[in-house]
N, C-alpha and C positions, 0 to 999 in steps of 0.2 A: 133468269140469272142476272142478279144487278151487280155482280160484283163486277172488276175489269180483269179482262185476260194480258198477263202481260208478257209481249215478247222482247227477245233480248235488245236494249238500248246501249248506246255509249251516254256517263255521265260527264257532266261539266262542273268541276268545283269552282266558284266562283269566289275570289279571294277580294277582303275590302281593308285598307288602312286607315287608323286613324293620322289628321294631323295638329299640330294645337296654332290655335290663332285669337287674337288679342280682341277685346272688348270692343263690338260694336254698340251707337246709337242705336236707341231698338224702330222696328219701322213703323210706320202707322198704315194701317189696316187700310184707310183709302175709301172705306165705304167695302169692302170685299166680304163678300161670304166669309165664315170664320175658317171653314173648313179651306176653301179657296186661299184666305190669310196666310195662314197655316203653313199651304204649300209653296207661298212662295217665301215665307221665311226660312221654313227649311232646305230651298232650294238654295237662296241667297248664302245660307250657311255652308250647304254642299259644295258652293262652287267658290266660297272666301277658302276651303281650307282643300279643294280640288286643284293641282296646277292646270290639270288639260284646260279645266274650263275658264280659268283666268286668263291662258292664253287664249284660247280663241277669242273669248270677252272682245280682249284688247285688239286682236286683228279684224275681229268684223267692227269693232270702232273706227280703226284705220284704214277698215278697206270697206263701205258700207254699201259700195256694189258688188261686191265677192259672196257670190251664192254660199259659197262651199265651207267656210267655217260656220254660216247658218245650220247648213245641214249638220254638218260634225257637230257644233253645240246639242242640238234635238237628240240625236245619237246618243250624246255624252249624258245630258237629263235622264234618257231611258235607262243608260245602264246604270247610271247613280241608283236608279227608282223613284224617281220625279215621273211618270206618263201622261201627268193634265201638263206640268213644265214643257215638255217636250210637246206636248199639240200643240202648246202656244206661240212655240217656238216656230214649228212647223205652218200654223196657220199665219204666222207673222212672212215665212218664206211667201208664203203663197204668194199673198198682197203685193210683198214687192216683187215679184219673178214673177208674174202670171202665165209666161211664158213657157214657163222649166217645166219640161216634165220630171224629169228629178224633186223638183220641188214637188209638185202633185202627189207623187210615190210616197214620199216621206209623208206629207199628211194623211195620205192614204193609211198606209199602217199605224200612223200613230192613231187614227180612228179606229182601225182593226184591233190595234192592243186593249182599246178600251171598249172593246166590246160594239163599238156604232159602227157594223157591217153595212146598214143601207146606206146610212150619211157616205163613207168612204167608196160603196160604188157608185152611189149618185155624183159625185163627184166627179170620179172619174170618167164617169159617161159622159158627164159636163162637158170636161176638157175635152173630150175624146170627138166632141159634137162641134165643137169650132176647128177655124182651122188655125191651130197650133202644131208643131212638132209636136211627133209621139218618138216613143220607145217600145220594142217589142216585153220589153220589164214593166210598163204602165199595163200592158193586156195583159202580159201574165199576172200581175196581181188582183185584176181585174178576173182574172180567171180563179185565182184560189180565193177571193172572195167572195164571189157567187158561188162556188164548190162549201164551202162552209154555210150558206147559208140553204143549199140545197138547192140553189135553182140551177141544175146539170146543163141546160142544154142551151141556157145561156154562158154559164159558164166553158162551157164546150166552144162556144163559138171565139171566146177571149182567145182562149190557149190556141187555137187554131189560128190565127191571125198573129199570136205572136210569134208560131212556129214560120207564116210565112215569112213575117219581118226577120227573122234570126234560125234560118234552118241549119246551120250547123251549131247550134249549144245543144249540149243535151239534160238541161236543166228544165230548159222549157220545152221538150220533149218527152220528158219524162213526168212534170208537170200533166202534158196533155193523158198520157198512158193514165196517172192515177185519178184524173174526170173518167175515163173511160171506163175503169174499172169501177169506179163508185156509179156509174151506170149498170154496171154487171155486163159489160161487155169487153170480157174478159181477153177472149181472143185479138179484138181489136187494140185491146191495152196492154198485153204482151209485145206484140208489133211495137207499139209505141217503145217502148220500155229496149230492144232488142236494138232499136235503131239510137239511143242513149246509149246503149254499150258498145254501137260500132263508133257514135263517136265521142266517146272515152268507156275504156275497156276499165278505166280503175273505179266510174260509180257504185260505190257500194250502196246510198239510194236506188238505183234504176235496178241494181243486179236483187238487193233484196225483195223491190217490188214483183220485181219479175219471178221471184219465185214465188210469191205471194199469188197472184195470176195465173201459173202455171200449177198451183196446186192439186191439179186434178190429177197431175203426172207427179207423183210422189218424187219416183228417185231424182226427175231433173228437177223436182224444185229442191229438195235434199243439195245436190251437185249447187247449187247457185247458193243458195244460203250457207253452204258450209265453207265455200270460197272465201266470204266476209267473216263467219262468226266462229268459224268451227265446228265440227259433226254434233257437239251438244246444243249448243246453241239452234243450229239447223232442224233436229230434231224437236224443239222445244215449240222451235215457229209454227213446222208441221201440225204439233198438236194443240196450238192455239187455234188454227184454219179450222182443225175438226170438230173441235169443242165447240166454234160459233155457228158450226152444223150441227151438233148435236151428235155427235159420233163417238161418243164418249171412249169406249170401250176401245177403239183405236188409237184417240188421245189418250188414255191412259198407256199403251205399248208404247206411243213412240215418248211420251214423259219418261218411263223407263228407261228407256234407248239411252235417251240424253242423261239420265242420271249414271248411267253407267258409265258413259265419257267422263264425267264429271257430277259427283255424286254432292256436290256445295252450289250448282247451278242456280242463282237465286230465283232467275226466273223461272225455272221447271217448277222448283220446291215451291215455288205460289202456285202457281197453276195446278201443280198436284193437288194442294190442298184445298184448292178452291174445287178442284174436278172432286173430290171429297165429298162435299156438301152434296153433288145431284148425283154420284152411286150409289153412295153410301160403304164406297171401300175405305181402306187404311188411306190414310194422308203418307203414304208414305212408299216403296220402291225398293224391292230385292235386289241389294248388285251382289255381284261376286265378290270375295274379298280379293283384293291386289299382293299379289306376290312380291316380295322384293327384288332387285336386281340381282343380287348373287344366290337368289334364291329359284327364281326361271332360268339365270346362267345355269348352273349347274343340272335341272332339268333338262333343256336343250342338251348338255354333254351329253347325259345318261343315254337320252336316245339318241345320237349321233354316235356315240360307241355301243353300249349294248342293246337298244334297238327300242321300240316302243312297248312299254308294258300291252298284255293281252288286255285286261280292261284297267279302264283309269275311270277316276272316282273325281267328281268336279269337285272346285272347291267350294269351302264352307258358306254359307251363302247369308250374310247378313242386312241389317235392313237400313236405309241410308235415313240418317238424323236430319231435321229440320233445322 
């Protein structure tokens, strides 16, 4: 099955202004790549008609030992959508900080956005091999980048080192729990995961994972996941676990489940239709139809004055739309 399963997420709309601004000289290329060219013309334009990054411009101009609008600029490039701007920007921190682990980090993932996973742990290991300050945030990124590339039980050893640097977050505890569980050692990543919620009971990552890990125990991963998403959503999760086991016919009840809480659930209704494809049932989920309010009031009267009918007759039972 190539398709993806998908379970319930929060989205982010990302909102962009335009602003207008007055005729520049155009630049000269420099000898650059065109594509390179390109990106820093575009960037230059990004950040003539951007305030944020005119101010920092102007501050690391005036403050040219001040780590921190270096960093904020790199930031600023990312979220424009400049990613080669921003390494440059990042690899320009390095040079001058060689010190910062902060600095390190930021180039770190600006390597990771771009896809150069070993340049960015090589790196860090670099750093990590002199003796410079660290940060338990330098291992942990060190940890989720060796977890993406697969190598677990180095990456195991990041997370764990940055849990010792920083045992009370529970970011990088929870961090450590989802190595754990991409090991399939599930039990041990619960743990993980359970000590993230004692410290902070509002992680909705740690708590979703955790039910994720404990899916072997339905209703307590149900009870965790419906905390965060709600009983359809929780349901929906359920049935993604069993689908990547091949449990179809399970995943399909608990799709149902969830369609019945909510019968518009986008994520179910993909995953139905994708469970579709390897039964070969309906894409689709019997609820009940929904009574109105003054329609179940007035039922509740009947039988709280004249008593419960002898048999009752469920309702009409139709099929929920994609």
């Amino acid at each position: 099955m190539t398709a993806r399963l998908t379970a319930a997420v929060a989205a982010f709309i990302v909102c962009s202004s335009c602003a207008h601004r007055s005729a520049k000289p155009a630049l000269s290329s420099g000898g650059l790549p065109p594509a390179m060219y390109r990106q820093v013309v575009n960037a230059v334009n990004a950040g003539d008609g951007d305030y944020e990054v005119r101010s920092l411009r102007a501050e690391m101009t005036a403050n040219p030992a001040d780590l921190k609008p270096r960093l904020a600029l790199a930031r600023r490039y990312t979220d424009l959508g400049y990613p080669e701007i921003a390494l440059e920007h990042a690899r320009l921190a390095v040079e001058r900080f060689p010190n910062s682990p902060e600095a390190q980090e930021m180039l770190a993932r600006s390597l990771r956005r771009m896809k150069l996973h070993k340049a960015a742990a090589t790196g860090i290991e670099s750093y990590l091999a002199s003796a410079r300050p660290v940060s338990p945030q330098l291992y942990s990124w060190l940890g989720i980048i060796r977890d993406e590339m697969r190598e677990y039980s180095a990456a195991e050893q990041a997370h764990r080192k940055a849990v010792e640097l920083n045992p009370t977050s529970d970011s990088l505890r929870n961090n450590l729990g989802y190595n754990l569980f991409l090991q399939d050692r599930k039990q041990e990543a619960a743990a993980e995961f359970r000590a993230a919620l004692k410290l902070n009971e509002h992680s909705e990552i740690a708590r979703n994972n955790l039910g994720t890990a404990i899916a072997s125990q339905p209703d307590e991963a149900i009870l965790m996941w419906q905390s965060t998403g709600g009983p359809a959503t929780a349901h929906n999760n359920l049935a993604v676990v069993l689908m990547e086991e091949k449990r179809y016919q399970e995943a399909r009840k608990e799709l149902e489940i969830a369609l019945g809480y909510r019968r518009d659930h986008p994520a179910a209704l993909s995953n139905l239709s994708l469970l579709s494809t390897v039964d070969g049932k309906p894409a689709s989920a019997p609820v009940k139809e929904r009574q109105s309010f003054w329609k179940r009031f007035a039922h509740e009267m009947h039988e709280a004055f004249v008593g419960r009918d002898e048999q009752q007759t469920s309702g009409a039972v139709k099929t929920a739309s994609r």
